[in-house]
VEXVOLUM-483769 format. One record per residue (C-alpha): x, y, z; residue in one letter. Coordinates in nm, 4 decimals. Example, Ala and Ser with C-alpha at 12.3 -4.5 7.8 and 13.67 -1.06 7.14 Angstrom:
<atoms>
     east    north       up aa
   1.2300  -0.4500   0.7800  A
   1.3670  -0.1060   0.7140  S
</atoms>
This chain:
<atoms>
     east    north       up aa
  11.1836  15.7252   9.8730  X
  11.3922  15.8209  10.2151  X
  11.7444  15.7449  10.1513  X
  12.0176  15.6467  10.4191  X
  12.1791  15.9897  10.3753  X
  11.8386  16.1759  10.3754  X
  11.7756  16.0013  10.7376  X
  12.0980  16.0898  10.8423  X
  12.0237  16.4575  10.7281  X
  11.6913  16.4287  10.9687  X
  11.8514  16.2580  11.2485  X
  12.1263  16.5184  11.2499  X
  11.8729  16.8017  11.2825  X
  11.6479  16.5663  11.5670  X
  12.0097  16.5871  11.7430  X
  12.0553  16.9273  11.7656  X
  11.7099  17.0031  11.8314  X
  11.7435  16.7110  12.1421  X
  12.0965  16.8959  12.2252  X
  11.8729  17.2679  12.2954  X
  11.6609  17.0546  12.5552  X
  11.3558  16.9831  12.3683  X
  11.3401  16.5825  12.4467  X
  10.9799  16.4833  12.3638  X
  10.9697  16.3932  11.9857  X
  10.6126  16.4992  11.9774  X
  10.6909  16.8386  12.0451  X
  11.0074  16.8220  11.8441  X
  10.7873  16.7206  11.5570  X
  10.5810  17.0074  11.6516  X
  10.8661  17.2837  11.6127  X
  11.0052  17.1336  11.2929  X
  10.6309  17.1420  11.1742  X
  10.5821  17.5521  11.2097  X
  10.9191  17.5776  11.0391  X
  10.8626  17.3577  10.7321  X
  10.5339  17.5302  10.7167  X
  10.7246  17.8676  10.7314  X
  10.9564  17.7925  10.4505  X
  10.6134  17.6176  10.2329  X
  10.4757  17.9773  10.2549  X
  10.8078  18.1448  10.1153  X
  10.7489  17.8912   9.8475  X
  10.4208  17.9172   9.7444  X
  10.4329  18.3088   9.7289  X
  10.8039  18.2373   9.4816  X
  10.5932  18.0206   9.2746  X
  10.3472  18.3251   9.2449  X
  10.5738  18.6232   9.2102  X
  10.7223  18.3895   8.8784  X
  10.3483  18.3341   8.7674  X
  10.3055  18.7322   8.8294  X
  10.5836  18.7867   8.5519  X
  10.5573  18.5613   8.3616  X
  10.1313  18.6329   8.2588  X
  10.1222  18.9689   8.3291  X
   9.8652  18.8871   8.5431  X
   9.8210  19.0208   8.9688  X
   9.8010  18.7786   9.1557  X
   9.7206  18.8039   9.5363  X
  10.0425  18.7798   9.8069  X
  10.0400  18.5657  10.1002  X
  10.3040  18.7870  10.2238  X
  10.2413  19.1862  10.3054  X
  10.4373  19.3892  10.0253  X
  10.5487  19.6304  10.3094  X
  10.9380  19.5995  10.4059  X
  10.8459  19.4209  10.7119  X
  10.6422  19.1940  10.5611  X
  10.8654  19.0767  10.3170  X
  11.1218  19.0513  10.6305  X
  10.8930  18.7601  10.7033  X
  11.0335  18.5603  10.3684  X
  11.2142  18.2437  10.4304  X
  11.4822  18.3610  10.1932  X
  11.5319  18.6437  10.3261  X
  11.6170  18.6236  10.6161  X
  11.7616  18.2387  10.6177  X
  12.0993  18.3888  10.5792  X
  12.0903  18.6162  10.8598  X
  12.2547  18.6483  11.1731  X
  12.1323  18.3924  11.3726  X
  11.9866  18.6527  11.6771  X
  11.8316  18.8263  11.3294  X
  11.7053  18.5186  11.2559  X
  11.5509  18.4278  11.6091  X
  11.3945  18.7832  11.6896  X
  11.2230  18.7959  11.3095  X
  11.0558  18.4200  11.3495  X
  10.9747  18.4806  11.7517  X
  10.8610  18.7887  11.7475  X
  10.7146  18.8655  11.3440  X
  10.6735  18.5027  11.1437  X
  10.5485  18.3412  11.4183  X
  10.2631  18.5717  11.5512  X
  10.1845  18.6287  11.1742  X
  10.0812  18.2765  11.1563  X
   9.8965  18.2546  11.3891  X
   9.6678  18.4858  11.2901  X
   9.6786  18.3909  10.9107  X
   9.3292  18.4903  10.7949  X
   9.1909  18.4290  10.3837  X
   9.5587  18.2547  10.3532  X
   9.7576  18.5772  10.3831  X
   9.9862  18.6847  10.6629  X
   9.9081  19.0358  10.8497  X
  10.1298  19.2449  10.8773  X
  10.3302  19.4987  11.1614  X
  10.3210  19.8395  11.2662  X
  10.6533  20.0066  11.3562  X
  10.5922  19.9747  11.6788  X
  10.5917  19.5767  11.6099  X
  10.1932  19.5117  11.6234  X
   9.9916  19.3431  11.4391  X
   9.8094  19.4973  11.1556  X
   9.4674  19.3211  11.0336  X
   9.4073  19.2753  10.7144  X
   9.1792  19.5404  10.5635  X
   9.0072  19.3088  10.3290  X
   8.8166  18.9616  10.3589  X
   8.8966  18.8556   9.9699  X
   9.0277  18.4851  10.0104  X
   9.3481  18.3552   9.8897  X
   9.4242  18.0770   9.6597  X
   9.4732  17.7868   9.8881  X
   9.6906  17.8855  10.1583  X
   9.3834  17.9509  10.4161  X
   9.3924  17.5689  10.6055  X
   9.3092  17.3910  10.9154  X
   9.6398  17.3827  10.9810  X
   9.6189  17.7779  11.0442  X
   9.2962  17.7278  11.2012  X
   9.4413  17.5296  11.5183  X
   9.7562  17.7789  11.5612  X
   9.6095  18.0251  11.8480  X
   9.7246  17.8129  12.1030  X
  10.0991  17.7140  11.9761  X
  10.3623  17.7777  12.1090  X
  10.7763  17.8855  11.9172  X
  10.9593  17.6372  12.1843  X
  11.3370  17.6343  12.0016  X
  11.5292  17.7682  12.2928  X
  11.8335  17.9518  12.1159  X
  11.9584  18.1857  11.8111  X
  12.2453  17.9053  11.7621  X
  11.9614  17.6176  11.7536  X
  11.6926  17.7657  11.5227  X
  11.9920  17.8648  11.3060  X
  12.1022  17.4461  11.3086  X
  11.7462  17.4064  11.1855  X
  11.7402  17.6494  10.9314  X
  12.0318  17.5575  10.7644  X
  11.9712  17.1550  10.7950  X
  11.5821  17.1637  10.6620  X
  11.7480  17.4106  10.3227  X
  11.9886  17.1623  10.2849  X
  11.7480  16.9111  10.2817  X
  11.4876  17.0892  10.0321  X
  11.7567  17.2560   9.8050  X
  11.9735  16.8915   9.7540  X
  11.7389  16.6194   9.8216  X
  11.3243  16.7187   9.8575  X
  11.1819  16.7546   9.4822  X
  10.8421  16.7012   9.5044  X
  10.5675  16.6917   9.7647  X
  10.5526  16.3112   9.7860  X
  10.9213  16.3444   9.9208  X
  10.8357  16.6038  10.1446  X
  10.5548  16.3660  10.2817  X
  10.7731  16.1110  10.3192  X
  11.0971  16.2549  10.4712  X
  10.7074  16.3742  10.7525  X
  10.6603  15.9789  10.7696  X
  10.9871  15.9608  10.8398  X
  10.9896  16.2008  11.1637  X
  10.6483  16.0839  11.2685  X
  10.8025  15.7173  11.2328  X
  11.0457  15.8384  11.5146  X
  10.7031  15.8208  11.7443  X
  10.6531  15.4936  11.7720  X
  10.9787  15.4557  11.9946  X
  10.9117  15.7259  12.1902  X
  10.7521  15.5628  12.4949  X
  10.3710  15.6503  12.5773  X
  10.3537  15.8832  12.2444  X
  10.3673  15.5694  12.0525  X
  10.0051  15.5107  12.1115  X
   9.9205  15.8044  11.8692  X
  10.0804  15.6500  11.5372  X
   9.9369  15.2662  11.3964  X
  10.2591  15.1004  11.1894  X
  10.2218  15.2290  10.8532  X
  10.2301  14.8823  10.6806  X
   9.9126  14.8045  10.9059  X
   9.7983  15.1102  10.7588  X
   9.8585  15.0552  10.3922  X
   9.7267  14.6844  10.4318  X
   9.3502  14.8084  10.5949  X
   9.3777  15.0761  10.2811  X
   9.4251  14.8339  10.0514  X
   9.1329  14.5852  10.2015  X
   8.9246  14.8513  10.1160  X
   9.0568  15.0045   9.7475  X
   8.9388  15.3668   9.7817  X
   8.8449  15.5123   9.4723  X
   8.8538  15.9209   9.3767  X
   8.4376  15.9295   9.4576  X
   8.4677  15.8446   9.8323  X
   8.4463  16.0039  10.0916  X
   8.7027  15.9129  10.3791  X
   8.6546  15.9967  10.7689  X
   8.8861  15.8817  11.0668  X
   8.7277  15.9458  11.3726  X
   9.0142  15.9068  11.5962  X
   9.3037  16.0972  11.3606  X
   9.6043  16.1633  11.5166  X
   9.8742  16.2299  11.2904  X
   9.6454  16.1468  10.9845  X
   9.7864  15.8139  10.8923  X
   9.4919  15.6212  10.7658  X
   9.3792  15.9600  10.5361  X
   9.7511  16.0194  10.3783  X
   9.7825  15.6572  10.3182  X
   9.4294  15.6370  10.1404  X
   9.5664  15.9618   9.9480  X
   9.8332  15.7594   9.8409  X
   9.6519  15.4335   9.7351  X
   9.4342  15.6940   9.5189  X
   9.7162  15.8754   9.3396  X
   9.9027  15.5272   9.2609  X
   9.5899  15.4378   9.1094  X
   9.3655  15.6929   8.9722  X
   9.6234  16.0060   8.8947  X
   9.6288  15.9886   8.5803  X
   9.2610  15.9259   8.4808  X
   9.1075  16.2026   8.7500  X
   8.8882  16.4731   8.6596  X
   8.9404  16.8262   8.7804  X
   8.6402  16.8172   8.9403  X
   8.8146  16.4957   9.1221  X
   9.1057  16.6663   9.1616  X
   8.9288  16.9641   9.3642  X
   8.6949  16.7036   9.5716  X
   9.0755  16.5244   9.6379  X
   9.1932  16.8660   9.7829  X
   9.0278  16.8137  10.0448  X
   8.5966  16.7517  10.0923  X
   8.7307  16.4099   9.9981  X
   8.9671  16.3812  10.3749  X
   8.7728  16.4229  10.7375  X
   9.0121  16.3809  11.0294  X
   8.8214  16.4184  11.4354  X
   9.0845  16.4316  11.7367  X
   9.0616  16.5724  12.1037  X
   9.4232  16.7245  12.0765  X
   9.4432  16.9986  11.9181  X
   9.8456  16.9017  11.8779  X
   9.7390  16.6044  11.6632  X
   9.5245  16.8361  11.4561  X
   9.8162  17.0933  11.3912  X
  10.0578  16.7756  11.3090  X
   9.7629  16.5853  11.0900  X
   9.6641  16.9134  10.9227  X
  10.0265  16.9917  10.8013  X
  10.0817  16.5886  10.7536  X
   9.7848  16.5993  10.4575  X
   9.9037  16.9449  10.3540  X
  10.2294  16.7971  10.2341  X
  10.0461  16.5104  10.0679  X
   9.8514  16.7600   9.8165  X
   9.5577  16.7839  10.0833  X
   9.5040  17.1305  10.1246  X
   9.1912  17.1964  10.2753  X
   9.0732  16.8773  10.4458  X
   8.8259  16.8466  10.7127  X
   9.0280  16.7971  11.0278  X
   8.7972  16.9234  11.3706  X
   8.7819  16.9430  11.6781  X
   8.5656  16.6923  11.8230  X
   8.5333  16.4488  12.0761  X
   8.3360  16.1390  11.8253  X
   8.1686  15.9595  12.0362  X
   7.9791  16.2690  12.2239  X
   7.6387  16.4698  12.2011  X
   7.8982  16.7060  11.9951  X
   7.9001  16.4787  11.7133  X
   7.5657  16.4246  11.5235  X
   7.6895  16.3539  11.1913  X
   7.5480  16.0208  10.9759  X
   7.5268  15.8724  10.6861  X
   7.7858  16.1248  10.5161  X
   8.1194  15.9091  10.4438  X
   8.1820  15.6055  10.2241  X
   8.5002  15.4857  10.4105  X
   8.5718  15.5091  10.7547  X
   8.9681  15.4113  10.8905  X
   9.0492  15.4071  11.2205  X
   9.2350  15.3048  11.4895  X
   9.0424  15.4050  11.8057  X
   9.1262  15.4465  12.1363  X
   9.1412  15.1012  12.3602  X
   9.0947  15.1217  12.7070  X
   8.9232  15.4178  12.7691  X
   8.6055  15.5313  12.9109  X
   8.3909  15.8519  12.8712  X
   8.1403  16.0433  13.1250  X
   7.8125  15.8479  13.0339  X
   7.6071  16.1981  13.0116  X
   7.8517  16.2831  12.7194  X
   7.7944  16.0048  12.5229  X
   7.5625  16.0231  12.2080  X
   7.2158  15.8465  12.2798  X
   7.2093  15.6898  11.9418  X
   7.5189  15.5128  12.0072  X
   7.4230  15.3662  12.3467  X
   7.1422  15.2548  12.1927  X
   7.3353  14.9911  11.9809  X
   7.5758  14.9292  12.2825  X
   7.5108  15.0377  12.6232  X
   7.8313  15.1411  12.7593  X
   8.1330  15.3754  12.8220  X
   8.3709  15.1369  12.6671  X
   8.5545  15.3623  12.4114  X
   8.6509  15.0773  12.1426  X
   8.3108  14.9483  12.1254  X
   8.1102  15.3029  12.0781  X
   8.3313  15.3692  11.7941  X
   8.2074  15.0778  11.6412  X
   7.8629  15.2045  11.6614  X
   8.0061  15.5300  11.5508  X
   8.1265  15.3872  11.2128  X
   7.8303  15.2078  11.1449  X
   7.6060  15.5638  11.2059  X
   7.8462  15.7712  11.0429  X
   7.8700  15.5513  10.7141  X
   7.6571  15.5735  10.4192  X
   7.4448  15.2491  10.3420  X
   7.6909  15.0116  10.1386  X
   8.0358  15.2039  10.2657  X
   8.2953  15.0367  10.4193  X
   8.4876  15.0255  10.7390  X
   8.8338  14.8679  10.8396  X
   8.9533  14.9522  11.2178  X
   9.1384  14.7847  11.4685  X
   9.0087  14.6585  11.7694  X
   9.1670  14.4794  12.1180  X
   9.0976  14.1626  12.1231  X
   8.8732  14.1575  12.4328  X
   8.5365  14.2940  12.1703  X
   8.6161  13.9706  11.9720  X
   8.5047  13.7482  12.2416  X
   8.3712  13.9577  12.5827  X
   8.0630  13.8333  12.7142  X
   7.9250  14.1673  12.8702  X
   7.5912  14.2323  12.7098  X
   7.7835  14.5821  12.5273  X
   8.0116  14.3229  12.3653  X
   7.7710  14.1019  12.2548  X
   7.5370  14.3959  12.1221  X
   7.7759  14.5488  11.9161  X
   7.9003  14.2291  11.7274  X
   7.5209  14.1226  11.7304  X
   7.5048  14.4292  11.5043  X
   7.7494  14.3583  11.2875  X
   7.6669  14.0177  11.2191  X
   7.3172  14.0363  11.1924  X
   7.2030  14.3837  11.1037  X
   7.5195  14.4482  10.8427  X
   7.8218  14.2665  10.6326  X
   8.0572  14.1653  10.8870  X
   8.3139  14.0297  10.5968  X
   8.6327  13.9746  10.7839  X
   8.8127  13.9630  11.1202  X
   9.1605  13.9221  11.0904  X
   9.3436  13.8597  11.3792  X
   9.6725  13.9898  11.4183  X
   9.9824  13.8821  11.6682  X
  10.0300  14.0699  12.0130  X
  10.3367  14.2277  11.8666  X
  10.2660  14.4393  11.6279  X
  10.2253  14.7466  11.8599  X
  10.5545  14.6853  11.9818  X
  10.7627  14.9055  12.1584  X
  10.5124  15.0688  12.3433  X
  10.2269  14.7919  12.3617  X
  10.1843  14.4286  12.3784  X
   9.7783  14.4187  12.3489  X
   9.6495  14.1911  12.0771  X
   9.4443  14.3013  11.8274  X
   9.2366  14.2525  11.5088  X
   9.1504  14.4196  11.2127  X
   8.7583  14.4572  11.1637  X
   8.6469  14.4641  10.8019  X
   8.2467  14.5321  10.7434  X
   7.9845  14.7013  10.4764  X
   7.6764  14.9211  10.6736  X
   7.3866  14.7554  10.5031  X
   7.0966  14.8219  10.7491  X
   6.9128  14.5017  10.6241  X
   7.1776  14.2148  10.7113  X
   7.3903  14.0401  10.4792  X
   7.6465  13.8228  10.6887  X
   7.6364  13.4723  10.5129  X
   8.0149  13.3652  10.5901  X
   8.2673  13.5673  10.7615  X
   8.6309  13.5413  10.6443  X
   8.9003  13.4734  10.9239  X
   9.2642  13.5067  10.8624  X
   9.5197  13.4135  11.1611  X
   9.8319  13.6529  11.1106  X
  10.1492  13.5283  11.2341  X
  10.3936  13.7902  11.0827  X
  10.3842  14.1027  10.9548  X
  10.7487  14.1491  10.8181  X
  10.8769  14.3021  11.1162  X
  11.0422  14.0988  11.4308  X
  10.7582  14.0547  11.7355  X
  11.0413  14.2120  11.9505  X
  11.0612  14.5322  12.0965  X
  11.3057  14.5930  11.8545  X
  11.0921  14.5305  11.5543  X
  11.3468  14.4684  11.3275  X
  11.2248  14.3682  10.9434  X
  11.2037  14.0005  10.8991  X
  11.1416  13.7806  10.5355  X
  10.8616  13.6299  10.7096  X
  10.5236  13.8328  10.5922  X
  10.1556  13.7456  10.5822  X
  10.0292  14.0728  10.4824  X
  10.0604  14.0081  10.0774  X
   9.8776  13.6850  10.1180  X
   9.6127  13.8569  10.3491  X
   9.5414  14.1552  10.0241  X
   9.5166  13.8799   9.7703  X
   9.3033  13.6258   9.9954  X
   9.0702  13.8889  10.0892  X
   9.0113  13.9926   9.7291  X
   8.9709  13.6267   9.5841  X
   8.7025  13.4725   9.8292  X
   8.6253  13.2308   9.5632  X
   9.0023  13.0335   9.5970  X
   8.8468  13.0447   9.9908  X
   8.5696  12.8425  10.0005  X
   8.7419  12.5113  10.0241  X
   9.0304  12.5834  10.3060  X
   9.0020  12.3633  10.6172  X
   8.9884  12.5425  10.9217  X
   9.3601  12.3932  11.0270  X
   9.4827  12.6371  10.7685  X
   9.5798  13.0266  10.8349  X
   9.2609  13.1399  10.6685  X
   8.9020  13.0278  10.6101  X
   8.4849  13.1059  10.6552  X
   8.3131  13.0464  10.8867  X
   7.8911  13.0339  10.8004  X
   7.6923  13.3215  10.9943  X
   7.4717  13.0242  11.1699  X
   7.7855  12.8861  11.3395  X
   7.9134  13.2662  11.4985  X
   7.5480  13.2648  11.6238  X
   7.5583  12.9273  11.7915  X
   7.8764  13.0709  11.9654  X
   7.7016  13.3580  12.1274  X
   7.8029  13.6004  11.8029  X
   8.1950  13.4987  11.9230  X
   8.4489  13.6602  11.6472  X
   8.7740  13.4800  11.8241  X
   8.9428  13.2642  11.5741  X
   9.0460  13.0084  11.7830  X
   8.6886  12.9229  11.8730  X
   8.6833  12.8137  11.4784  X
   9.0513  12.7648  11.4369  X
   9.1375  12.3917  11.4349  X
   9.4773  12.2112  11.4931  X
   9.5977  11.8721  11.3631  X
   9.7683  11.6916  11.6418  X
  10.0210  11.4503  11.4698  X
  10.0465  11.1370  11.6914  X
  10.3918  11.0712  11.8171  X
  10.5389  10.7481  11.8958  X
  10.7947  10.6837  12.1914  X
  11.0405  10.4102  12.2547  X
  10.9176  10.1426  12.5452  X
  10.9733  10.2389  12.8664  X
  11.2499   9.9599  12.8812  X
  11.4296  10.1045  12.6415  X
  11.4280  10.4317  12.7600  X
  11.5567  10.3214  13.1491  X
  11.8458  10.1559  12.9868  X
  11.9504  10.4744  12.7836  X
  11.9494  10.6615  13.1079  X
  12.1748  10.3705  13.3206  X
  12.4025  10.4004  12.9919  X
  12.4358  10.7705  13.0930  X
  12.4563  10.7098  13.4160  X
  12.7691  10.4946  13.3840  X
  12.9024  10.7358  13.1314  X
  12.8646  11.0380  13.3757  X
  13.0532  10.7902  13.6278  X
  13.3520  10.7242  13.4303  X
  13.4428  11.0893  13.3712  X
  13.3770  11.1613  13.6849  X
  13.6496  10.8874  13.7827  X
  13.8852  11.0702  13.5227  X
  13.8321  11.4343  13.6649  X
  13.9132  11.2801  14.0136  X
  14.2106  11.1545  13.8768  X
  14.3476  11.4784  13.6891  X
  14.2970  11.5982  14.0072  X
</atoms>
């Protein structure tokens, strides 16, 4: 749990980072990234090195054993002079890391270059795809004086108040939190509690296996982590354990910025070695199908792609360049028969009448289990967004298996509908876990109440229509009025009244 003092610890860093002229939080998230990263290496080889002595047994070093190399230790050099500081991380860490091969560091000449490493034997664990998308960053903190801010504010932070990796991942929620005021970079982080409630829809289990499509900062695969843990930790097998490392987590993004950040995000949540690639989904690039179990995602509204990029196997459930509706058809071909898919979608695929729209929820309804459509209020993506959206719930079945679809009309999710989003008492999201869990207690709601079914036959008559207000009923509560008589004579009473004090103010006058 983030305390008020631990935020205040962050923010006070975020300052002085803002201070050196590095204003976009996504990059500032970036920097502070490498650097935790830096320090998790120093770490891990401390943890070894007390291993080492205390078994007897050699054990292989991230870190080269050469002076230089060990120059490269967070703790030793953290105490440095900060232009000591700044030349070793610019000019020896930083390099190193980036070309981290079989999770070891190479090391330097005297002349300062790079030295390969002689061997190809594989380290323990350290070898991620975090490492794998560092050839193109780039060590942005602009001064000795900053980095040395940094340095001292993230060892305060690990030495007094980070125990464990769940608080490291949370004080990372924390900072990636900060994105979803930052203007346009909002659009790459979904509000966690939307998040958590699509997890929990769903109940992953330690078999699955997990993909989001669209990853960005790895939201929907730390959160499923989490649901996991809470639930299974103590009952998992090693060979659970080792699928939970990371086979179990598949992240896809076009920015190779979200893949550094969403590789290092799962890294500090126990995930290792996830699957987190390079890939534009929707295109020829990606044939893979029938491989996951659960699919989370928050795809990208709006956009369009070059039609010759496009995979033919999705145009073939839904002719078009519309982004949200091929990644519906990419869920459904990437799933395994009876897995499971929440994602969010604008509220435009719920009801457009293009012949794309109606093909893809044709699909759905007829061809799999479309179980629920949950339709959320406009501001939920507040700051940055006012679109309205819905959560999609459905099973790939291949042979049908829509009888009733579940509707649930959310008018608060805990948080204010403002841009200022501040948290409010009001919150459907509880009710929305249980309801969807009990469909029994269902059956009998009217459709004047926030949630209810509606039969498959009915969403067919209505053109395969998923709005729920073209189910959604209102009771309209007569209201009686005074006679018109009565209501002339209250305004000629006002009239006079307005009169008289008129008359007075005259006379003050």
């Amino acid at each position: 749990m983030i305390t008020g003092a631990i935020k205040n610890k962050v923010d006070k860093i975020w300052t002085d980072i803002w201070a050196g002229g590095i204003t976009n939080p996504l990059t500032v998230i970036e920097q502070l990234t490498y650097l935790m990263f830096i320090r998790s290496l120093d770490e891990k080889e401390l943890e070894t090195e007390a291993f080492e002595q205390m078994s007897g047994e050699k054990m292989q070093k991230i870190f080269p054993q050469s002076p230089i190399g060990q120059s490269m230790r967070w703790s030793k050099f953290k105490n440095n002079d900060p232009r000591d500081i700044y030349d070793v991380i610019s000019q020896r860490v930083f390099p190193a890391i980036k070309n981290m091969k079989h999770g070891r560091l190479p090391d330097f000449t005297e002349q300062g270059e790079l030295e390969e490493i002689a061997d190809g034997s594989a380290a323990d664990g350290e070898e991620s795809a975090f490492a794998r998308y560092m050839s193109d960053a780039m060590f942005l903190i602009p001064t000795p004086q900053v980095l040395q801010k940094i340095i001292t504010g993230l060892d305060d932070l690990y030495e007094h108040d980070i125990s464990d990796l769940d608080m490291q991942g949370d004080l990372y929620e924390y900072m990636l939190g900060k994105l979803s005021t930052a203007g346009q970079n909002g659009q790459f982080r979904t509000p966690r509690h939307i998040i958590k409630m699509m997890v929990e829809l769903l109940q992953p289990t330690p078999e699955d296996a997990i993909c989001d499509p669209a990853c960005g900062t790895a939201g929907f695969l730390v959160a499923a982590a989490e649901y996991i843990r809470a639930h299974y930790e103590d009952a998992m097998t090693s060979e659970q354990w080792e699928h939970f490392s990371g086979p179990m987590f598949t992240g896809f993004d076009t920015d190779r910025t979200m893949l550094r950040l969403s590789a290092m995000n799962l890294m500090l949540h126990s995930i290792t070695h996830p699957e987190i690639d390079y890939q534009d989904s929707v295109s020829k690039q990606n044939q893979i199908r029938d491989r996951y179990t659960i699919c989370l995602a928050n795809p990208p509204f709006k956009g369009t792609i070059d039609a010759e990029s496009i995979n033919d196997n999705l145009k073939a459930v839904t002719n078009t360049k519309k982004t949200e509706l091929l990644f519906l058809a990419l869920f459904l071909r990437m799933l395994k028969k009876g897995g499971q898919c929440a994602c969010i979608v604008p509220d435009g695929v719920l009801f457009g009448s293009s012949n794309a729209h109606k093909a893809i929820r044709k699909e759905l309804v007829e061809h799999h289990q479309l179980r629920a459509v949950i339709s959320m209020p406009s501001g939920v993506f507040k700051p940055y967004a006012g679109v309205s959206t819905a959560v999609l719930v459905f099973t790939k079945t291949g042979a049908g298996g829509t009888d009733n679809v579940w509707f649930y009309d959310m008018k608060a999710d805990g948080f204010s509908l403002d841009d200022k989003r501040g948290e409010i008492a009001e919150n459907d999201i509880p009710d929305i876990i249980s309801r969807f869990h009990n469909p029994d207690n269902e059956t009998s709601r009217k459709r004047t109440e926030q949630s209810f079914f509606v039969p498959k036959e009915e969403i067919v008559g209505n053109g395969y229509d998923l709005s729920i207000n073209k189910y959604k009923k209102t009771d309209y509560v007569p209201v009686e009025y005074p006679p018109t008589s009565h209501i002339m004579a209250e305004l000629h009473t006002l009239e006079e009244e307005i009169t008289a004090g008129l008359k007075e103010l005259e006379g003050m006058l």
